[in-house]
DRENLUMKE-653762 format. One record per residue: residue number from 1; y, x, z of N, C-alpha, C, CB in turn. Coordinates in Angstrom, 1 decimal, padded with zeros to 4 digits. Glycine has a CB too. Layout:
BEGIN
<nr=NUM | n_y=Y | n_x=X | n_z=Z | ca_y=Y | ca_x=X | ca_z=Z | c_y=Y | c_x=X | c_z=Z | cb_y=Y | cb_x=X | cb_z=Z>;
...
// end
This chain:
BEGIN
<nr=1 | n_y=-001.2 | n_x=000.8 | n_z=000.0 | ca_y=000.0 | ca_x=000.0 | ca_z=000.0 | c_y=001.3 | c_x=000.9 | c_z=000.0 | cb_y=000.0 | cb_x=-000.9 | cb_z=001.2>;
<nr=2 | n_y=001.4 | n_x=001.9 | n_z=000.7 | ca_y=002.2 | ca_x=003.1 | ca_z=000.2 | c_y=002.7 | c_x=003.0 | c_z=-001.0 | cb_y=001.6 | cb_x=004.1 | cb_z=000.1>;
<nr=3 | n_y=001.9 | n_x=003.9 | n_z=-001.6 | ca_y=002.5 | ca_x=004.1 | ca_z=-003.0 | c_y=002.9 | c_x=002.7 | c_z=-003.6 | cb_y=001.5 | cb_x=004.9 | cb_z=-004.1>;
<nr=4 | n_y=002.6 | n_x=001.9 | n_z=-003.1 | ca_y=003.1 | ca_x=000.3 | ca_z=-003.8 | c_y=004.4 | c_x=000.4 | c_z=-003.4 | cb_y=002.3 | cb_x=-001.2 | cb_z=-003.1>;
<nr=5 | n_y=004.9 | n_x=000.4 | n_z=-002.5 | ca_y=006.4 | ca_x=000.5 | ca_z=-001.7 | c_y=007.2 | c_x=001.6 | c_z=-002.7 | cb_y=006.3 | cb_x=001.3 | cb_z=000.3>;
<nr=6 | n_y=007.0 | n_x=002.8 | n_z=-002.7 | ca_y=007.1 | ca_x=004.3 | ca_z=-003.5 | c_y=007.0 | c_x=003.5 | c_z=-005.2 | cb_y=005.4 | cb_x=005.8 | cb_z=-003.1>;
<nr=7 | n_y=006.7 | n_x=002.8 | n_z=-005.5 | ca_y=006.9 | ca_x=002.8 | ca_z=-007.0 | c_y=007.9 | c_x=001.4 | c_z=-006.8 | cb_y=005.2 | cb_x=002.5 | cb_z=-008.2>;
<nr=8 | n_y=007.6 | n_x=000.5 | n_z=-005.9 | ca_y=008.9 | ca_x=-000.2 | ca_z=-005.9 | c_y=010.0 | c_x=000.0 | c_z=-005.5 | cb_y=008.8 | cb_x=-001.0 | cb_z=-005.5>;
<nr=9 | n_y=010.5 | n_x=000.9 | n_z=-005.0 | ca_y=011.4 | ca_x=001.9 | ca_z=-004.7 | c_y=012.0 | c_x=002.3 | c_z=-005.7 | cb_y=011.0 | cb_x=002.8 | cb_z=-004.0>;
<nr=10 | n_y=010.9 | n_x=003.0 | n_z=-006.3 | ca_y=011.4 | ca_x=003.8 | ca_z=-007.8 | c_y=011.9 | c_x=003.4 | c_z=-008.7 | cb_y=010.6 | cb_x=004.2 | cb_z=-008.6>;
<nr=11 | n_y=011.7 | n_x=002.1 | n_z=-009.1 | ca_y=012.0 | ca_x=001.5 | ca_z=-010.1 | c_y=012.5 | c_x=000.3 | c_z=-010.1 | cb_y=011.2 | cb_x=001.6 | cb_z=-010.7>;
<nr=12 | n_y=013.1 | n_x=000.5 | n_z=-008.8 | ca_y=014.5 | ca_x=-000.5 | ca_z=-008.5 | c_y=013.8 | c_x=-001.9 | c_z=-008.3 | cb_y=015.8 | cb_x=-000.7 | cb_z=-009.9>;
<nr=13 | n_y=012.8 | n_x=-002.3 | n_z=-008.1 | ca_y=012.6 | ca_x=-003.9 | ca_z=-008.3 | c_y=012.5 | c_x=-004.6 | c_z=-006.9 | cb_y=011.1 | cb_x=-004.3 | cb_z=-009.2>;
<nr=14 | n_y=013.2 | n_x=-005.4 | n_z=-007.6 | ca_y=014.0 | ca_x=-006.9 | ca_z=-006.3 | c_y=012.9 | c_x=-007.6 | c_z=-005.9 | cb_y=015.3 | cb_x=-008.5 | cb_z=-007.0>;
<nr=15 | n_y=011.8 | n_x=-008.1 | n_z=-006.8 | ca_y=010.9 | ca_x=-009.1 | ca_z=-006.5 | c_y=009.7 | c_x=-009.2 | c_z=-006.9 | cb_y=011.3 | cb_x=-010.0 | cb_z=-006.9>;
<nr=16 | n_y=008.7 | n_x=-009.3 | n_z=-006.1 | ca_y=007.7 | ca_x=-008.5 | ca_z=-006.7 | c_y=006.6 | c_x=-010.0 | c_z=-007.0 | cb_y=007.1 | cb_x=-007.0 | cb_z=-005.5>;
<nr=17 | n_y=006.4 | n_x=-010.0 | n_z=-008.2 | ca_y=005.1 | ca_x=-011.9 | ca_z=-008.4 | c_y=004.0 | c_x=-011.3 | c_z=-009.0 | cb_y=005.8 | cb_x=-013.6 | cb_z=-009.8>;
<nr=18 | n_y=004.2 | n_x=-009.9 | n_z=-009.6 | ca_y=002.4 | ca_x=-010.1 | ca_z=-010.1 | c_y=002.2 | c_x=-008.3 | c_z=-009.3 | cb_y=001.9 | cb_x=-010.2 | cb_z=-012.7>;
<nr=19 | n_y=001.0 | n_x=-007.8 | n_z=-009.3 | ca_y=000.2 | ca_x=-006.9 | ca_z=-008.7 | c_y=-001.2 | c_x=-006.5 | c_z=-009.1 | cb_y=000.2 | cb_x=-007.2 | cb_z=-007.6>;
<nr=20 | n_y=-001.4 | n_x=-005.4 | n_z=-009.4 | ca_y=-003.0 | ca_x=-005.2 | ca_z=-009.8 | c_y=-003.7 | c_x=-003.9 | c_z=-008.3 | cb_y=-003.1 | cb_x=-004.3 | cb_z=-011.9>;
<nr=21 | n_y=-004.6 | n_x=-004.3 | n_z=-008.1 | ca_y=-004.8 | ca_x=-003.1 | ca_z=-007.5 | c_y=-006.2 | c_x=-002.1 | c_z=-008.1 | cb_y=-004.9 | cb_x=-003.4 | cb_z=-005.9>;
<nr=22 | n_y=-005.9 | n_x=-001.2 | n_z=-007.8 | ca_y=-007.3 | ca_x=-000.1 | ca_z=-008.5 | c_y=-007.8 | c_x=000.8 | c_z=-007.3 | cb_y=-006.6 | cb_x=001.1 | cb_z=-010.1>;
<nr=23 | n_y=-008.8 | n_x=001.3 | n_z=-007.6 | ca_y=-009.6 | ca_x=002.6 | ca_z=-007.1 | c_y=-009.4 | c_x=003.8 | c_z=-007.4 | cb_y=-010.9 | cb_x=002.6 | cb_z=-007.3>;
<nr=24 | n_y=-008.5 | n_x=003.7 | n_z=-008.8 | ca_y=-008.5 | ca_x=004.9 | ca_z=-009.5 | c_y=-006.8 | c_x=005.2 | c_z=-010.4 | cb_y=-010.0 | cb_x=004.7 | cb_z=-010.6>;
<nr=25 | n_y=-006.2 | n_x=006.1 | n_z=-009.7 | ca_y=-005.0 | ca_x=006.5 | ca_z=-010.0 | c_y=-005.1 | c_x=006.0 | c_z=-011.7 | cb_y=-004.7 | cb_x=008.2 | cb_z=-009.6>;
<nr=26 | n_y=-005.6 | n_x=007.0 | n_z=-011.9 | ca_y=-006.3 | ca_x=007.1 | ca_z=-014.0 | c_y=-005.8 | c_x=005.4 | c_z=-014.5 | cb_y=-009.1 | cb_x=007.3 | cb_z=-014.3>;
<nr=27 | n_y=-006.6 | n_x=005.0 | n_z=-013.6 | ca_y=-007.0 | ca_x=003.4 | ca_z=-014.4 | c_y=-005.7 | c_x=002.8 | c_z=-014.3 | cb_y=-008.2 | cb_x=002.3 | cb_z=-013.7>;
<nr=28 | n_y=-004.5 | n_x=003.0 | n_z=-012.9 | ca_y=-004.0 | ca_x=002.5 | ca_z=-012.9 | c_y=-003.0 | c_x=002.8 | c_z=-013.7 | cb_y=-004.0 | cb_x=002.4 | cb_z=-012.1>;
<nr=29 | n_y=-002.7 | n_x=004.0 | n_z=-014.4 | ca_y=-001.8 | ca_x=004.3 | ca_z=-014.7 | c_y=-002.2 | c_x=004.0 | c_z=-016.6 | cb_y=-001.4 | cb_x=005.8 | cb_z=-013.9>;
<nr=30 | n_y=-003.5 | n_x=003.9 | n_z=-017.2 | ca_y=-003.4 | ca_x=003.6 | ca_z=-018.4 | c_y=-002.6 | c_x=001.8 | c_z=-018.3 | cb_y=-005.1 | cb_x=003.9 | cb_z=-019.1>;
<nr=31 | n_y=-003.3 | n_x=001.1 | n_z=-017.3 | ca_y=-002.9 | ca_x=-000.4 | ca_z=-016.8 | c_y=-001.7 | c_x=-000.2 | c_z=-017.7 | cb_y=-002.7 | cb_x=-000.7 | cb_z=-014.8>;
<nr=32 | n_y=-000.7 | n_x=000.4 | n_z=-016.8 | ca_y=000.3 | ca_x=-000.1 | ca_z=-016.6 | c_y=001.2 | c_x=000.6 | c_z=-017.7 | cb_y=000.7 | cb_x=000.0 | cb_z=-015.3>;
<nr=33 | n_y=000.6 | n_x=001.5 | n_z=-018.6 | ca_y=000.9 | ca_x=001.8 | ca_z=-020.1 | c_y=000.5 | c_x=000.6 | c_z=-021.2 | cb_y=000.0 | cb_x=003.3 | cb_z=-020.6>;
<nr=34 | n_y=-000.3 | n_x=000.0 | n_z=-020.7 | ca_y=-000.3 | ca_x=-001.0 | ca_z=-021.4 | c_y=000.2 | c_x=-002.4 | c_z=-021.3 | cb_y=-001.2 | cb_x=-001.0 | cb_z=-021.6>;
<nr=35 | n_y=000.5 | n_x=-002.7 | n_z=-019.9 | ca_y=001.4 | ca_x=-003.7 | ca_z=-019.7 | c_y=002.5 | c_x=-003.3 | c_z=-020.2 | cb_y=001.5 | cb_x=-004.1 | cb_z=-018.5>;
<nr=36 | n_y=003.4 | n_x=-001.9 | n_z=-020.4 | ca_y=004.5 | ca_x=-001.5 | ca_z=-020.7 | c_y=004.6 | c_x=-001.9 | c_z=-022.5 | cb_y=004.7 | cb_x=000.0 | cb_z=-020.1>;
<nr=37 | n_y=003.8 | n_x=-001.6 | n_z=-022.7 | ca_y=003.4 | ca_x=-002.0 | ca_z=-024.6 | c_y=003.3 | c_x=-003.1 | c_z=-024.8 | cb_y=002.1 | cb_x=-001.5 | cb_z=-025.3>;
<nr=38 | n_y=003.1 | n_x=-004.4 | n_z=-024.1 | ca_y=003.0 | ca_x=-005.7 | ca_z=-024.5 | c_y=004.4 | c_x=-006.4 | c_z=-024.5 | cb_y=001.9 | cb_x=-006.3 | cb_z=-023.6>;
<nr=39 | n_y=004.4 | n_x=-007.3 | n_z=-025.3 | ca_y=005.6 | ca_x=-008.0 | ca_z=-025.6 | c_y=006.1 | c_x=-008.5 | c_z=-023.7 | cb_y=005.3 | cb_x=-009.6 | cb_z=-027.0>;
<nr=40 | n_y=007.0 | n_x=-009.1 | n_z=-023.6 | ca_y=008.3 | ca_x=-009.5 | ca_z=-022.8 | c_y=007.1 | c_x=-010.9 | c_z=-022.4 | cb_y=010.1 | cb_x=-009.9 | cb_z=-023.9>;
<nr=41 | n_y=006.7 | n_x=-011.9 | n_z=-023.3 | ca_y=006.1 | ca_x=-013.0 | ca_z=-023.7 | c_y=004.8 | c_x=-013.1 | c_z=-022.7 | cb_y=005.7 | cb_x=-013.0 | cb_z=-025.3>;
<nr=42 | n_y=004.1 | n_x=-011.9 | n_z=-023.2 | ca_y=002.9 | ca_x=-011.7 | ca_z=-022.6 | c_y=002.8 | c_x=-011.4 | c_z=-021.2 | cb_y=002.3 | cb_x=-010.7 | cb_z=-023.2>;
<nr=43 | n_y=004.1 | n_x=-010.5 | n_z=-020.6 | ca_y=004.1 | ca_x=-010.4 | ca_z=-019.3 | c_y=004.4 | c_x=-011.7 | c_z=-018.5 | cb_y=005.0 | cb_x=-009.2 | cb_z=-019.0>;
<nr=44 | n_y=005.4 | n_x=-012.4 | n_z=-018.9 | ca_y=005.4 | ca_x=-013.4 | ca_z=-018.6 | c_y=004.3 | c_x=-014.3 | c_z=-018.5 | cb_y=006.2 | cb_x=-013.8 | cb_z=-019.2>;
<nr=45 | n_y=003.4 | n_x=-014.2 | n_z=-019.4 | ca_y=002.4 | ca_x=-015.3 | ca_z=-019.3 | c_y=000.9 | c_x=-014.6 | c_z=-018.3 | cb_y=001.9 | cb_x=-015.8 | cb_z=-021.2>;
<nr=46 | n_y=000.7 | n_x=-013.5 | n_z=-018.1 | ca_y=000.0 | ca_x=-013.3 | ca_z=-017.4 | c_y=000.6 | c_x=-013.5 | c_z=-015.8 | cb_y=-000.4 | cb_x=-012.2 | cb_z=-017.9>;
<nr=47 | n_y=002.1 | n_x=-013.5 | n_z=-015.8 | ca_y=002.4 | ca_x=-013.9 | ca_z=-014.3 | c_y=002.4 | c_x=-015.1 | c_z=-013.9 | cb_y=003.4 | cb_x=-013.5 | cb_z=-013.8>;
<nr=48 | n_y=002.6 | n_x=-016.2 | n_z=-014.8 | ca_y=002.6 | ca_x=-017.4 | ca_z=-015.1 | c_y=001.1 | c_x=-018.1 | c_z=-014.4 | cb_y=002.9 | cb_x=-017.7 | cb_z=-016.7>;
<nr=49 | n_y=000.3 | n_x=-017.0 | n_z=-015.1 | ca_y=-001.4 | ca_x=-017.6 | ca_z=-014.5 | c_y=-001.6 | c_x=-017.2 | c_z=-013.1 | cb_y=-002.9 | cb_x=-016.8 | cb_z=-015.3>;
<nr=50 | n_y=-001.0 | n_x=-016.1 | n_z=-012.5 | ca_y=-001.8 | ca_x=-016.0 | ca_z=-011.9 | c_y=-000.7 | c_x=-016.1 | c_z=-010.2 | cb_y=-002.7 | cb_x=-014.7 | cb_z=-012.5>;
<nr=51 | n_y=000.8 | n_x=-016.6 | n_z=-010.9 | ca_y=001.5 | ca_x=-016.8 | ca_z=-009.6 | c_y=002.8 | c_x=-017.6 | c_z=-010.1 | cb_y=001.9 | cb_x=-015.3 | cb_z=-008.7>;
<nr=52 | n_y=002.5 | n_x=-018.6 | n_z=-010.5 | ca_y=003.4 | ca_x=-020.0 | ca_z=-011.2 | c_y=004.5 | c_x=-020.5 | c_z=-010.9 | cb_y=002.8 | cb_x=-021.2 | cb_z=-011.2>;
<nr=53 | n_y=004.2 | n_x=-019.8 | n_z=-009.4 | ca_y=005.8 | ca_x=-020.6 | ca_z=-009.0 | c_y=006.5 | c_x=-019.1 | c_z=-008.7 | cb_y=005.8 | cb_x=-022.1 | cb_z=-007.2>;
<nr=54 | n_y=006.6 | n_x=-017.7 | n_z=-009.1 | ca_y=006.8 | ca_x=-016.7 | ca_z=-009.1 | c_y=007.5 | c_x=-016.4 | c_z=-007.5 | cb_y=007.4 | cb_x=-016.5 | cb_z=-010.3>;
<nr=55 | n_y=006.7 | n_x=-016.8 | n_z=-006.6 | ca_y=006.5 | ca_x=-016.3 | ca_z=-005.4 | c_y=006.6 | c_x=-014.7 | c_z=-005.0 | cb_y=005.2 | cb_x=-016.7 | cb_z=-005.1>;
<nr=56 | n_y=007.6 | n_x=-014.2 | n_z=-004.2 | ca_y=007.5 | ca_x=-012.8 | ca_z=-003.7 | c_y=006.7 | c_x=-012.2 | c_z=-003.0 | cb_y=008.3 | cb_x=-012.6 | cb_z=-003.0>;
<nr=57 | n_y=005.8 | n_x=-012.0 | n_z=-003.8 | ca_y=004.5 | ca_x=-011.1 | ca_z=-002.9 | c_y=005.0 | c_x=-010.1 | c_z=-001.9 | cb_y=003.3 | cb_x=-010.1 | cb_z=-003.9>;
<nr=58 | n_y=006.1 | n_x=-009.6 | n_z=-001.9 | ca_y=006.2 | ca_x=-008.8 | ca_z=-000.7 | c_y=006.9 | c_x=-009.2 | c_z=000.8 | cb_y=006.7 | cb_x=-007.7 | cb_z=-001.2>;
<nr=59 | n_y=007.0 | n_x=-010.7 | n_z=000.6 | ca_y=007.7 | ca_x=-011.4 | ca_z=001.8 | c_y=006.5 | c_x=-011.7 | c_z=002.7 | cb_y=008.5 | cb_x=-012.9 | cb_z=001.4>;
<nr=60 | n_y=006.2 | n_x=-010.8 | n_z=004.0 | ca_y=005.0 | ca_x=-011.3 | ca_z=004.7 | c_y=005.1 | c_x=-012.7 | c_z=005.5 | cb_y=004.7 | cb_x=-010.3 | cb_z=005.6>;
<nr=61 | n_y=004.3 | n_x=-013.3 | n_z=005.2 | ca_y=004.1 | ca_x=-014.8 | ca_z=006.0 | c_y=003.7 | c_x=-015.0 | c_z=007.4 | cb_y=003.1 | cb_x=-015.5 | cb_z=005.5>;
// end
């Protein structure tokens, strides 16, 4: 969860609605070369599935 804080830090972001987690640095980092390559559309629609009302995952309950 660290480095989760450390990349949101990094890269400025306010609000956090989608998240993948991995085992493996590698995997995570091709991940997220390829979310970076996909249209605007697509990111949207994968957050759409999987957190609809685009809820702040990092607000603890």
């Amino acid at each position: 969860m660290e480095y989760l804080k450390m990349h949101l830090l990094r890269n400025k972001v306010s609000k956090l609605v989608y998240y993948e987690l991995f085992q493996d640095i590698n995997d995570a980092i091709a991940r997220e070369k390829q979310l970076k390559a996909g249209s605007r559309q697509k990111k949207i629609d994968l957050i759409n599935r999987q957190n609809p009302e685009w809820i702040d995952l990092m607000i603890k309950k």
